[in-house]
ChimeraX commands (.cxc) that place a marker at each C-alpha (Angstrom):
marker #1 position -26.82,-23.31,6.82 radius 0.5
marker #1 position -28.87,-26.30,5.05 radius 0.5
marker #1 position -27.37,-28.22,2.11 radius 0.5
marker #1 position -29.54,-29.98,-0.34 radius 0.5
marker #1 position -29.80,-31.55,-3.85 radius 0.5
marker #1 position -32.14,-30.81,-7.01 radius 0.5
marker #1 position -32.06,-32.61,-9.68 radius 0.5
marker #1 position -28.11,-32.49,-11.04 radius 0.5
marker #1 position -27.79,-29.47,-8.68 radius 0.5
marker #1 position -26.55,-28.97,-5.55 radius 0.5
marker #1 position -27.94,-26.26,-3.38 radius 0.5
marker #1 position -26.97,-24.48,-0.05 radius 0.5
marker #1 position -28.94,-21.84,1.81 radius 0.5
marker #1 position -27.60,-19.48,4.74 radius 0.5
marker #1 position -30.22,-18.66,7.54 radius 0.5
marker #1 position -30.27,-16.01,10.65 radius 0.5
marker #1 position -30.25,-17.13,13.70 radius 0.5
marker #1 position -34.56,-16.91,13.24 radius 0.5
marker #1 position -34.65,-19.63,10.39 radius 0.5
marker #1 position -34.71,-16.88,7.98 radius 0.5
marker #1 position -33.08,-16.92,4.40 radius 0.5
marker #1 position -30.11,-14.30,4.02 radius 0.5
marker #1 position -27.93,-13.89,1.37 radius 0.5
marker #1 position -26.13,-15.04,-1.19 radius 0.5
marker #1 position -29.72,-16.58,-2.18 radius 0.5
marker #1 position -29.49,-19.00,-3.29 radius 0.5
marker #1 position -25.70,-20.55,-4.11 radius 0.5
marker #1 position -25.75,-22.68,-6.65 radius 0.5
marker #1 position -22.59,-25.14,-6.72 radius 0.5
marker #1 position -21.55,-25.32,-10.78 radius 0.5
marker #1 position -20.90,-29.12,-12.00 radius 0.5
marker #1 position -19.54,-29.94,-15.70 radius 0.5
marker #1 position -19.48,-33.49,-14.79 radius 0.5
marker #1 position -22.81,-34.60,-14.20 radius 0.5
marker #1 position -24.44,-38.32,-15.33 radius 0.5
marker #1 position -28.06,-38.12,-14.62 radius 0.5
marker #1 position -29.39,-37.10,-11.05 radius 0.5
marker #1 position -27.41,-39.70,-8.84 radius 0.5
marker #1 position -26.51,-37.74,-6.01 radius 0.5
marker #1 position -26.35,-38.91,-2.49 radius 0.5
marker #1 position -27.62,-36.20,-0.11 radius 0.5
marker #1 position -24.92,-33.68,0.97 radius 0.5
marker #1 position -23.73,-33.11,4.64 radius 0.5
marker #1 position -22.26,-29.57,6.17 radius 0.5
marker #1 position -19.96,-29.25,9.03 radius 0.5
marker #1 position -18.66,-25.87,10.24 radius 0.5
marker #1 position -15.30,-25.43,12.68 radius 0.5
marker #1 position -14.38,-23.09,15.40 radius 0.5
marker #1 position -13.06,-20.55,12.73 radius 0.5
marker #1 position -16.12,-20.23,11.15 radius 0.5
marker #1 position -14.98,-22.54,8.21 radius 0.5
marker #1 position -18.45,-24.21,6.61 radius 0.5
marker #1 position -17.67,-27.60,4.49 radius 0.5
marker #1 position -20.01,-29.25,2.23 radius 0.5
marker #1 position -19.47,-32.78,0.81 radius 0.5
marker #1 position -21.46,-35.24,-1.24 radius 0.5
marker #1 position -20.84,-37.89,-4.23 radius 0.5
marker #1 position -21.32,-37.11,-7.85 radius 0.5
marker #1 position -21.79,-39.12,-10.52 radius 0.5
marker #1 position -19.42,-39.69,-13.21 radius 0.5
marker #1 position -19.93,-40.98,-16.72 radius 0.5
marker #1 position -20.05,-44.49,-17.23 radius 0.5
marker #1 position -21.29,-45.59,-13.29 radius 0.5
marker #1 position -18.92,-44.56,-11.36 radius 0.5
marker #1 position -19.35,-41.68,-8.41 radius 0.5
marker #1 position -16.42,-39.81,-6.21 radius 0.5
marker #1 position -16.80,-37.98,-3.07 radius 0.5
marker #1 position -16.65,-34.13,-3.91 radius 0.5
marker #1 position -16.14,-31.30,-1.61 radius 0.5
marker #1 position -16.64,-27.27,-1.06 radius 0.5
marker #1 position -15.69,-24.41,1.10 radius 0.5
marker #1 position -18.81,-22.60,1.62 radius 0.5
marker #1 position -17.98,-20.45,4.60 radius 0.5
marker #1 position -14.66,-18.44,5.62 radius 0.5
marker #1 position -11.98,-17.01,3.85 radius 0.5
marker #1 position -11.28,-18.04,0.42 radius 0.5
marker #1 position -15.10,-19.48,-0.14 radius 0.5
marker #1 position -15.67,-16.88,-2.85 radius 0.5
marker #1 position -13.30,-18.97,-5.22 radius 0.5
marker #1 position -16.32,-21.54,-5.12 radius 0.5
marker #1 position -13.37,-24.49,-5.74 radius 0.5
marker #1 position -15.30,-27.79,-6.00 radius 0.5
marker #1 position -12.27,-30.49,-4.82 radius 0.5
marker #1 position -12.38,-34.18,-4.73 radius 0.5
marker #1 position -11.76,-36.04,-1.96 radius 0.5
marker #1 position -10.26,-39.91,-3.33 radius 0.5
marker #1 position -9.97,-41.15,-6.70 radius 0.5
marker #1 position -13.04,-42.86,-8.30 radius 0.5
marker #1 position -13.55,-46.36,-8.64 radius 0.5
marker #1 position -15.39,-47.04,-11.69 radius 0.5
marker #1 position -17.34,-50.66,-10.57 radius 0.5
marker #1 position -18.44,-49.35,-7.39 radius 0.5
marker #1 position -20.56,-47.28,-5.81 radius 0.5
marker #1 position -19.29,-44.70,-3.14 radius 0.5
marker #1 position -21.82,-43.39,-1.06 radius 0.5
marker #1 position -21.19,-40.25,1.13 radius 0.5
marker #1 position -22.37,-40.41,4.82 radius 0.5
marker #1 position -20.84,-38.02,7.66 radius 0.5
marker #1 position -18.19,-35.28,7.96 radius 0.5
marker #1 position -17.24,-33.56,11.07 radius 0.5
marker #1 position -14.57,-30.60,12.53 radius 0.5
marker #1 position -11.54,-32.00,13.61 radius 0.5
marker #1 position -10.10,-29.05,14.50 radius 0.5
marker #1 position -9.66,-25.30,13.32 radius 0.5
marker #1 position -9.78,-25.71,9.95 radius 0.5
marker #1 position -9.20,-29.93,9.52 radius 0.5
marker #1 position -12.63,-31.82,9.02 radius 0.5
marker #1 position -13.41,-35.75,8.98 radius 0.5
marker #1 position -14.98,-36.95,6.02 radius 0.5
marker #1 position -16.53,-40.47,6.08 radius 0.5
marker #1 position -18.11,-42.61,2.98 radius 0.5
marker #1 position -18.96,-46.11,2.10 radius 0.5
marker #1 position -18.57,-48.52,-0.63 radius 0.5
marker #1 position -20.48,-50.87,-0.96 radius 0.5
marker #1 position -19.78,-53.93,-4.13 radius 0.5
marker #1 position -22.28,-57.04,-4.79 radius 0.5
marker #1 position -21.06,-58.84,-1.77 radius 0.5
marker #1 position -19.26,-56.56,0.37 radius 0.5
marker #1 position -18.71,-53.24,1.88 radius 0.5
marker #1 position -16.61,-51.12,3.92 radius 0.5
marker #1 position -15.94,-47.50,5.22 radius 0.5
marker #1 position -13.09,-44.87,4.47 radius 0.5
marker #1 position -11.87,-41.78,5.81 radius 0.5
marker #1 position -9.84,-38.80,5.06 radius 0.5
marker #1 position -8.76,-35.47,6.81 radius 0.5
marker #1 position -8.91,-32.58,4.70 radius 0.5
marker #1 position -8.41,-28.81,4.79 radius 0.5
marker #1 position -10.93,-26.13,3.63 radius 0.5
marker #1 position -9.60,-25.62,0.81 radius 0.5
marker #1 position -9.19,-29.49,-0.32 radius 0.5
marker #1 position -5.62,-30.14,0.67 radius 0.5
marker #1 position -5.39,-33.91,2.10 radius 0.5
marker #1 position -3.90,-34.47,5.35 radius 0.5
marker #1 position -2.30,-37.41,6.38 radius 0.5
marker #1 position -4.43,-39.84,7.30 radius 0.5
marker #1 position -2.72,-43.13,8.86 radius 0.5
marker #1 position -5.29,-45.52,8.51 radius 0.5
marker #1 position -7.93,-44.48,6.21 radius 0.5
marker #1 position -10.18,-48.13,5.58 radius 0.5
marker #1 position -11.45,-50.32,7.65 radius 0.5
marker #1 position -14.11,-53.61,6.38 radius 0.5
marker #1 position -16.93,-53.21,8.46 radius 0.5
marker #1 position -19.74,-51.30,6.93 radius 0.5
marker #1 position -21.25,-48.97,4.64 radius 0.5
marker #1 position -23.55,-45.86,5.31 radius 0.5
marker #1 position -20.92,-44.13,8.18 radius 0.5
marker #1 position -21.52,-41.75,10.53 radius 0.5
marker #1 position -19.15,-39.63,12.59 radius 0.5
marker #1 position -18.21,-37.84,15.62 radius 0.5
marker #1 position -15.21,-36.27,17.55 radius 0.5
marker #1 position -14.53,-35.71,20.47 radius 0.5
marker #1 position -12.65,-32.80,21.83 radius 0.5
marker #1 position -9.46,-34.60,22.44 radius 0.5
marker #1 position -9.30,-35.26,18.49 radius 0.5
marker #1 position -10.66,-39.12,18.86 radius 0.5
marker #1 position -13.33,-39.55,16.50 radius 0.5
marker #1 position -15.85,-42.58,16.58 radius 0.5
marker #1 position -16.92,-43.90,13.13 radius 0.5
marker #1 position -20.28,-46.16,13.46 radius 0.5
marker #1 position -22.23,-47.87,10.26 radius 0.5
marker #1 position -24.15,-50.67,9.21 radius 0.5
marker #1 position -22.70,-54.12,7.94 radius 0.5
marker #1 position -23.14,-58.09,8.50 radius 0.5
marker #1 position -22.12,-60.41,10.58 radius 0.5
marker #1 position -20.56,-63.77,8.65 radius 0.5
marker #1 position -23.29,-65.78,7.61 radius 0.5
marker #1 position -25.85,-64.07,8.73 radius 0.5
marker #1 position -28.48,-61.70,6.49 radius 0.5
marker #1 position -29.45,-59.21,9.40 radius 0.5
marker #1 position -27.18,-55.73,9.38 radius 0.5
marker #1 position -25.54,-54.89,12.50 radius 0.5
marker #1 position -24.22,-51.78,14.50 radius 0.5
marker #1 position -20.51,-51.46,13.96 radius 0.5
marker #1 position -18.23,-48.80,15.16 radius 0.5
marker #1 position -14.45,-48.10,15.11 radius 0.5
marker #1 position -13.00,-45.47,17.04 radius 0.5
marker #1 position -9.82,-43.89,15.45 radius 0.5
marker #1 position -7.18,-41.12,16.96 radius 0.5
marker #1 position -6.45,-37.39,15.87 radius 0.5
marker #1 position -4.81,-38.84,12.63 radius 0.5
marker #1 position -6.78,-40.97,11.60 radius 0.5
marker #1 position -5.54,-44.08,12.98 radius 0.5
marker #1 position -7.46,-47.10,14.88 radius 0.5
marker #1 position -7.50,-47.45,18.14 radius 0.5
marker #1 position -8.51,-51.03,19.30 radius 0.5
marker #1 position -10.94,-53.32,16.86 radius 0.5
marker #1 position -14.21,-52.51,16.31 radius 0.5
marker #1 position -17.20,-53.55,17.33 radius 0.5
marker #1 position -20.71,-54.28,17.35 radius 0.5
marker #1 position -24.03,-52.72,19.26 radius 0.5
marker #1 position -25.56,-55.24,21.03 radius 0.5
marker #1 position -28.62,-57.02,19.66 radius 0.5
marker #1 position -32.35,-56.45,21.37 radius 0.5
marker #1 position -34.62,-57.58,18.96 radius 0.5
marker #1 position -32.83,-59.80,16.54 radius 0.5
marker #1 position -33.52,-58.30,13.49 radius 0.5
marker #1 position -32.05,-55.70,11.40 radius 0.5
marker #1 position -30.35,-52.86,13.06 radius 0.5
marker #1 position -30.35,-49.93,10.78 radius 0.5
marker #1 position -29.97,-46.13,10.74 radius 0.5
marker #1 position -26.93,-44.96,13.42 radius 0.5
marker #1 position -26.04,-42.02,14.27 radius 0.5
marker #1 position -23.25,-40.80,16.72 radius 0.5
marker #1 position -22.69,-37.12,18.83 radius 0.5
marker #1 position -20.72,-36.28,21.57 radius 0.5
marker #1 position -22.10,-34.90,25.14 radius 0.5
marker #1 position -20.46,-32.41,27.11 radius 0.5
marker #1 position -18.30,-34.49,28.63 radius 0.5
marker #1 position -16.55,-35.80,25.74 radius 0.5
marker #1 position -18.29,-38.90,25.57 radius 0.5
marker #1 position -20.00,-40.64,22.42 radius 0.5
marker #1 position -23.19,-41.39,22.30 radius 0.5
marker #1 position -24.56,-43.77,19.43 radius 0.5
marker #1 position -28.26,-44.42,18.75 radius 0.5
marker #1 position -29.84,-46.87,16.23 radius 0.5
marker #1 position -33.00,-48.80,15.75 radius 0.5
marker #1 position -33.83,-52.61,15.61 radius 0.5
marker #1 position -35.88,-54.56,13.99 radius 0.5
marker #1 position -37.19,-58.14,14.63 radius 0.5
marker #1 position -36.97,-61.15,12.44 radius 0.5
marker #1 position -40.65,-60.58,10.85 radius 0.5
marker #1 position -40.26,-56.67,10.77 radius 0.5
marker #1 position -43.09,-55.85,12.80 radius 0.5
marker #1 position -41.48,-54.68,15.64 radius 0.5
marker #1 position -38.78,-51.75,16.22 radius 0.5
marker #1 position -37.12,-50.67,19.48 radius 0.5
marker #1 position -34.78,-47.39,19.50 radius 0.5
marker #1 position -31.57,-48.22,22.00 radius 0.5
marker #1 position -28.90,-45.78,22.40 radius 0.5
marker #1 position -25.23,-46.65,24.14 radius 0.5
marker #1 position -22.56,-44.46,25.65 radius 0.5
marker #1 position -19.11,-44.72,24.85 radius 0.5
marker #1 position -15.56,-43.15,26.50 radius 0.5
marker link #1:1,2 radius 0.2
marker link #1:2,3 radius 0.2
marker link #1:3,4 radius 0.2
marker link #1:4,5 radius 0.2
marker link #1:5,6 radius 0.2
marker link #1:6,7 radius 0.2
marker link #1:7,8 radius 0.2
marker link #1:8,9 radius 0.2
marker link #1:9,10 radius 0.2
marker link #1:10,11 radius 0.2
marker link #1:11,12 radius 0.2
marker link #1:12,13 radius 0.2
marker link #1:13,14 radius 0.2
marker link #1:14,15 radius 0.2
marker link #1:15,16 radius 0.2
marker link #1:16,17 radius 0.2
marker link #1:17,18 radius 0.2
marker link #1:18,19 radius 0.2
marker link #1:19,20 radius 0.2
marker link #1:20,21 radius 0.2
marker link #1:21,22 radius 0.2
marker link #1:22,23 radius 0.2
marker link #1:23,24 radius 0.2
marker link #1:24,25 radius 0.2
marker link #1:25,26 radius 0.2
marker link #1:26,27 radius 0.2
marker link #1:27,28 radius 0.2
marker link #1:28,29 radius 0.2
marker link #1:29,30 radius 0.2
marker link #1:30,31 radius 0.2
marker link #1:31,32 radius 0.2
marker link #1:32,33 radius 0.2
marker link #1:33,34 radius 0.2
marker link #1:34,35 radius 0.2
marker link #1:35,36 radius 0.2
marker link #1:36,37 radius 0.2
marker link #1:37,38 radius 0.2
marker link #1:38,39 radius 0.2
marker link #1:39,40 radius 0.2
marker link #1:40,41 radius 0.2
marker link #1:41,42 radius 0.2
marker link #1:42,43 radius 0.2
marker link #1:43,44 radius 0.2
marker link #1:44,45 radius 0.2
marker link #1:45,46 radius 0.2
marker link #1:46,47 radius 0.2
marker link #1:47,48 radius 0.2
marker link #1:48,49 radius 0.2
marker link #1:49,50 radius 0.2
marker link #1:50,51 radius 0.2
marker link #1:51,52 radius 0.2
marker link #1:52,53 radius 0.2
marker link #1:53,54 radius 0.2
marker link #1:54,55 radius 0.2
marker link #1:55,56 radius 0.2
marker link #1:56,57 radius 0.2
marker link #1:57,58 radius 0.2
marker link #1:58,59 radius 0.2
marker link #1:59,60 radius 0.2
marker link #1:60,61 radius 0.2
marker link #1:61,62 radius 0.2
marker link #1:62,63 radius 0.2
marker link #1:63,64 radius 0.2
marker link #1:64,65 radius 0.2
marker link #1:65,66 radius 0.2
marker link #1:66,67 radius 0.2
marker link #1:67,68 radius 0.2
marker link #1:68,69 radius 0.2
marker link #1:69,70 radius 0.2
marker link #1:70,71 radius 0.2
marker link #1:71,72 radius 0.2
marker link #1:72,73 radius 0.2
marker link #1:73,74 radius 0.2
marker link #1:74,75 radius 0.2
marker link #1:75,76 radius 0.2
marker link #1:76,77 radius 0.2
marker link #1:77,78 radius 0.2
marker link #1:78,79 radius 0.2
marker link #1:79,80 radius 0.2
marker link #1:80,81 radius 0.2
marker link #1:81,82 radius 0.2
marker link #1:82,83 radius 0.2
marker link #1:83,84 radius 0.2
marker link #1:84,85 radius 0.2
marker link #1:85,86 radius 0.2
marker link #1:86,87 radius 0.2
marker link #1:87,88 radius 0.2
marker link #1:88,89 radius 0.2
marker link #1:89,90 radius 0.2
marker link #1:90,91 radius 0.2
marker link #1:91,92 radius 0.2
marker link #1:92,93 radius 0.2
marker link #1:93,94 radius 0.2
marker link #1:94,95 radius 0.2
marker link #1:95,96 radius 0.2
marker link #1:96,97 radius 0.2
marker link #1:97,98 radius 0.2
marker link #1:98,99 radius 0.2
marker link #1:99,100 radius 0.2
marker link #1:100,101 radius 0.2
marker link #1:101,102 radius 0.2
marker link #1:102,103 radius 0.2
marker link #1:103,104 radius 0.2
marker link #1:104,105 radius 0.2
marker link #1:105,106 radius 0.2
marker link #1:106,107 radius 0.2
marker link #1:107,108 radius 0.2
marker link #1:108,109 radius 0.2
marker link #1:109,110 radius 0.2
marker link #1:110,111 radius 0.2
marker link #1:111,112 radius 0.2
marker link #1:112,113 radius 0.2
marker link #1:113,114 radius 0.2
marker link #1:114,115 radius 0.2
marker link #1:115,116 radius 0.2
marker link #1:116,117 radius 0.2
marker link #1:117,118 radius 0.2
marker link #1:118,119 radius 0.2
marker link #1:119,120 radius 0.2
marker link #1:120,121 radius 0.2
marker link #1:121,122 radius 0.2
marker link #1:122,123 radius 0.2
marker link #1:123,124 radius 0.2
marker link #1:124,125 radius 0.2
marker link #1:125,126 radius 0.2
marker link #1:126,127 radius 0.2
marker link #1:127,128 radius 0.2
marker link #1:128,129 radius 0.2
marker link #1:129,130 radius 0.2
marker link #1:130,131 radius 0.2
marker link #1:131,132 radius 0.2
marker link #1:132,133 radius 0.2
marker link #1:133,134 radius 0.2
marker link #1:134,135 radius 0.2
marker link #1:135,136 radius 0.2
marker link #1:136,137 radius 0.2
marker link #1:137,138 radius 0.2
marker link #1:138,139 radius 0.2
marker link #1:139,140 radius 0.2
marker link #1:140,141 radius 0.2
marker link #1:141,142 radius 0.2
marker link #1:142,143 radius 0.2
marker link #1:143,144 radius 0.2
marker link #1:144,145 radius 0.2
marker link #1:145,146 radius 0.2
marker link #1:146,147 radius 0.2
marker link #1:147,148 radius 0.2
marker link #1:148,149 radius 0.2
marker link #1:149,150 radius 0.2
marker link #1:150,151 radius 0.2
marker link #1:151,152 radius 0.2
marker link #1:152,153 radius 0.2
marker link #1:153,154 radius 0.2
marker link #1:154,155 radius 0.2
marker link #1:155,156 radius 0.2
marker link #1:156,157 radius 0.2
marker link #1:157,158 radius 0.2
marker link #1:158,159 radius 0.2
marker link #1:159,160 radius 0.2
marker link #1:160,161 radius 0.2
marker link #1:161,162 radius 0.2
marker link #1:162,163 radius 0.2
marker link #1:163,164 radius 0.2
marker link #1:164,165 radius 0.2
marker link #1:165,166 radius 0.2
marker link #1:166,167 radius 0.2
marker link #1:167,168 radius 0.2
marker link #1:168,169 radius 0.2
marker link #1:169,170 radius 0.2
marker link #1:170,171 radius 0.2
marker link #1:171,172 radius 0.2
marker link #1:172,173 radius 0.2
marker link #1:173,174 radius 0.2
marker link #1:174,175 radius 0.2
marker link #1:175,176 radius 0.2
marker link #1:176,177 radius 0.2
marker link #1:177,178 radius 0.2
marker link #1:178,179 radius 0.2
marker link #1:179,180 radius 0.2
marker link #1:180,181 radius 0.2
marker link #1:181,182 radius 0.2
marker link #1:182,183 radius 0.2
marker link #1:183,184 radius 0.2
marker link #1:184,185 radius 0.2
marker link #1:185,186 radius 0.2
marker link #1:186,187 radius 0.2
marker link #1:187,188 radius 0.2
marker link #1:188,189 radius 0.2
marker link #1:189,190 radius 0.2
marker link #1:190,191 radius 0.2
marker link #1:191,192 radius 0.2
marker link #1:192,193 radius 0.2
marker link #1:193,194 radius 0.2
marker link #1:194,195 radius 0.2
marker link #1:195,196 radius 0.2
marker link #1:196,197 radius 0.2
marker link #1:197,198 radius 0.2
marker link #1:198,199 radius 0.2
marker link #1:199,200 radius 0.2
marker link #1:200,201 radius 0.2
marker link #1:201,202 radius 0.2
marker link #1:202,203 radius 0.2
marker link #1:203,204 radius 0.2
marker link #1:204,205 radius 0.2
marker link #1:205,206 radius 0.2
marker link #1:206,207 radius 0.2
marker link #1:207,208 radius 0.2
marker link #1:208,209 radius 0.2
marker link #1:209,210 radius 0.2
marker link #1:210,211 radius 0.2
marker link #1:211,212 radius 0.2
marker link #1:212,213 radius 0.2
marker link #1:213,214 radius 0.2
marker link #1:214,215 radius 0.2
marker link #1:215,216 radius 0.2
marker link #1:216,217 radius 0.2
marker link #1:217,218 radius 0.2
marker link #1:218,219 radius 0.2
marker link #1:219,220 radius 0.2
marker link #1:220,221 radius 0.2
marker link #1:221,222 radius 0.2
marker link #1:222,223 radius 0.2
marker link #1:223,224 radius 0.2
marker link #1:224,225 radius 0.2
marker link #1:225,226 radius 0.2
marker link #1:226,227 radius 0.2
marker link #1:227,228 radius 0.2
marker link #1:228,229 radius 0.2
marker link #1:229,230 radius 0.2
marker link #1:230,231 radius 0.2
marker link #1:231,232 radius 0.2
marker link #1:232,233 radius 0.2
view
C-alpha cells in the first residue's frame, strides 16, 4: 500500500504483490476540516493481523494542526473513521514523523513539535480503530522530526533531530522506550564525524532484534556529507 497527499486530500493506493494498482481505486480519505493544503506527508504501518494504519497532521483553522489517523486495512476499515490522535495546540506546529506495529493490532505513533525556540517528540499507542492505550511516558525534550522502530520484544527506539545547548548544528538523538511506552535509560546522541549538521535519521530493526539507525552529516561549510550508520541492542 502507498499513502500520499494532494492538495487538501489524502490518498492511499493498494498494489499486488507486482506493483500493480488493485482495488478500491483510488480511496479517497473525506476531510470537513481542512485550512489550506498544510499537510505533512502521511506514513502506513501494517501488523501481523493484517491491520493497515495511516497517520498524518491536518490543518485546522486558525494555525493550528493535530495528528489524525485511519484504519485502512482489516476488519472494520469499511467504516472509513478518521480519529485523532492528541488534542491540538493552537500556537504550535505538530509535525507527524513515524508509526510502527507494536503488536497485533497496537501501533506506535511518533510526532514532533517544534515552537520558536524549542522542540520535542511525543508518542502514543493506539488501536485500529483509534482507542488510546496507555502510554506511561508519552514526551520526552529532545527533538523534532521522529522516527521509529520496535523490536520484537515490544522495545521501541525513537531517534530525531534536535540541538545541543548553545550550539546551532542539529544532532542525532534517540530514546529507547519499553512495551508501554515508558523510557528506558536517558537518551542520547550519535556521535559526531564531520561537525556539522546531522540531519535525516531513520531507524529499522535486523533479524536479530537489534536497531539499526542511519543519518547523514554535514560539515561546518556544507560542502561535505558522510552517511554513518550505528547498531544498537
Amino acid at each position: 500500500m502507498v499513502m500520499g497527499s494532494r492538495g487538501a486530500e489524502t490518498i492511499t493506493l493498494l498494489l499486488d504483490p507486482e506493483g500493480r494498482p488493485v482495488a478500491p481505486q483510488p480511496s479517497w480519505v473525506a476531510e470537513s476540516q481542512i485550512a489550506g493544503d498544510r499537510y505533512t506527508p502521511p506514513v502506513i504501518a501494517g501488523d501481523p493481523d493484517e491491520n493497515v494504519v495511516g497517520l498524518w497532521s491536518r490543518a485546522l483553522p486558525g494555525g493550528a494542526s493535530v495528528v489524525v489517523g485511519q484504519h485502512l486495512v482489516g476488519p472494520g476499515a469499511a467504516d472509513g473513521l478518521v480519529f485523532e490522535l492528541a488534542e491540538p495546540r493552537p500556537a504550535e506546529s505538530r509535525q507527524i514523523a513515524d508509526l510502527a506495529a507494536a503488536a497485533p493490532d497496537v501501533f506506535l505513533a511518533v510526532w514532533g513539535e517544534r515552537g520558536w525556540d524549542w522542540n520535542f517528540m511525543a508518542w502514543q499507542r493506539f488501536r485500529s480503530d483509534g482507542t488510546l492505550l496507555p502510554t506511561a511516558t508519552h514526551e520526552i525534550w529532545v527533538g523534532g522530526k521522529p522516527r521509529v522502530a520496535v523490536s520484537g520484544d515490544g522495545r521501541g527506539l525513537v531517534v530525531g533531530e534536535c540541538r545541543e545547548p548553545g550550539s546551532s548544528y542539529a544532532i542525532i538523538c534517540a530514546q529507547l522506550i519499553g512495551p508501554e511506552g515508558e523510557l528506558l535509560g536517558p537518551s542520547f546522541v550519535m556521535p559526531r564525524v564531520l561537525g556539522g549538521d546531522q540531519k535525516r535519521p531513520v531507524v529499522a530493526v535486523d533479524g536479530a532484534g537489534r536497531f539499526l539507525v542511519a543519518w547523514y552529516e554535514q560539515d561546518p561549510k556544507g560542502k561535505n556529507a558522510t552517511l554513518s550508520i550505528r547498531r544498537f541492542r
